[in-house]
N, C-alpha and C positions, 0 to 999 in steps of 0.2 A: 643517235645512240639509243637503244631501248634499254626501258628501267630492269634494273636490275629483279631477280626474281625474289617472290617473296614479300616485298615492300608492296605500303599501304597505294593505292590506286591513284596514279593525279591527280584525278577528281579532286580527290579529297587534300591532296597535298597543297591542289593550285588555289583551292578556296581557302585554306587557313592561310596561304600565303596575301592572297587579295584581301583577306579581311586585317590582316597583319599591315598591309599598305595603307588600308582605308585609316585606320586607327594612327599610325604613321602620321598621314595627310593632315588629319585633324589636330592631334596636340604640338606637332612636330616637336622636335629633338629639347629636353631642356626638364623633363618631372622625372620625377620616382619611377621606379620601375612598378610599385603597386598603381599607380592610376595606369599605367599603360596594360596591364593586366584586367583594372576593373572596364576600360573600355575594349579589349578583348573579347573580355567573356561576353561581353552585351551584344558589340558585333557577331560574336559566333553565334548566340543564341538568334541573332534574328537573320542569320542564314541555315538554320535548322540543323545546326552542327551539333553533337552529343558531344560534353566534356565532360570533366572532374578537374575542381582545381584542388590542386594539390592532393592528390588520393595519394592515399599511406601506403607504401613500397617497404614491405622488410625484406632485410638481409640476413638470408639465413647459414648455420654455421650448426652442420652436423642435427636438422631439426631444431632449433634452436634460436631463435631470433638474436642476431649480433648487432643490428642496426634498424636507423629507418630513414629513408628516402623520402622526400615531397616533391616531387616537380609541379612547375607553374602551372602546367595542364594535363592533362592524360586526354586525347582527343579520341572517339569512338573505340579503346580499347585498342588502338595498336597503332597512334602516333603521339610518340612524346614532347610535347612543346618546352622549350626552358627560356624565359625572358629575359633580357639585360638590356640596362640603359646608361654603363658606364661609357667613358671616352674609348674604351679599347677592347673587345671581345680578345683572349687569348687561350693557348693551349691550356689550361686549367677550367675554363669554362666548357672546351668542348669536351675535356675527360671529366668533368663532370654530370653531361647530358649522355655521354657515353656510358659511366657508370649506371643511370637509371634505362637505360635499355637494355643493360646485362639482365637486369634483375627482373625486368617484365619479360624479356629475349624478344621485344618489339622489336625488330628489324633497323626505324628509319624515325628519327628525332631531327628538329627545326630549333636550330635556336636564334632568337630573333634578336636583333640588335636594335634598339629603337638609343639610337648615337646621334650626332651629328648626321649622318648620313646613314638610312635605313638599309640594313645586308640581313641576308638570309643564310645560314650556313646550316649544309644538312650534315649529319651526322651519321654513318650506319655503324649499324650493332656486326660485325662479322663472325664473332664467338660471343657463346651463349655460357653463362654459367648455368650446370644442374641445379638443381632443388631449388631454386628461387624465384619462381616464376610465382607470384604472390599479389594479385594487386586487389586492393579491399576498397 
């Protein structure tokens, strides 16, 4: 199947995915969802991957800021990572990682499950809200 158009390059998807495994490997299933993040970012940084954790995402309403978003990572500016480390990822986590790719109109977000058993669920953006494309 080829990737869809638009979305961030394998390249880059298959490395946050392997660095996402590596990190995995290491703590396996059982902390907080912040250390599996603090060893994230350490991972990505020493595979020369560009992040932001948590960059500030408004939500804007007529010019107007009505919200603010943080996702766990914003990776080279056009892939959104969202972390979880409960028993269950479910539809309210992925319209949650779907909501912050409205707002950037990034295409294609990872949300990683570091559970019992390590899953990768991608997420695409298909509709883009106007005026919100905002990321600081």
């Amino acid at each position: 199947m080829a990737p869809a158009t638009g979305l961030p390059q394998n390249s880059l998807t298959r490395e946050v995915i392997a660095a996402f495994f590596e990190v995995y490997n290491y703590f396996k299933p059982g902390y907080l969802e912040a250390v599996y993040a603090g060893g994230l970012a350490i991972e990505l940084r020493e595979r020369g991957i560009v992040f932001r954790r948590e960059a500030r995402l408004e939500v804007l309403y007529k010019g107007r800021i009505a919200g603010i978003y943080r996702p766990d990572f914003l990776v080279e500016e056009r892939l959104v990572l969202e972390l979880k480390s409960c028993a269950v990822v479910g539809e309210l986590d992925r319209r949650q990682l779907l909501n912050y790719l409205r707002v950037t109109s990034i295409p294609l977000g990872l949300l990683l499950h570091f559970g019992a058993e390590p899953n990768v669920h991608r997420v695409i953006n298909t509709d883009r809200i106007p005026e919100t494309k905002n990321l600081r």
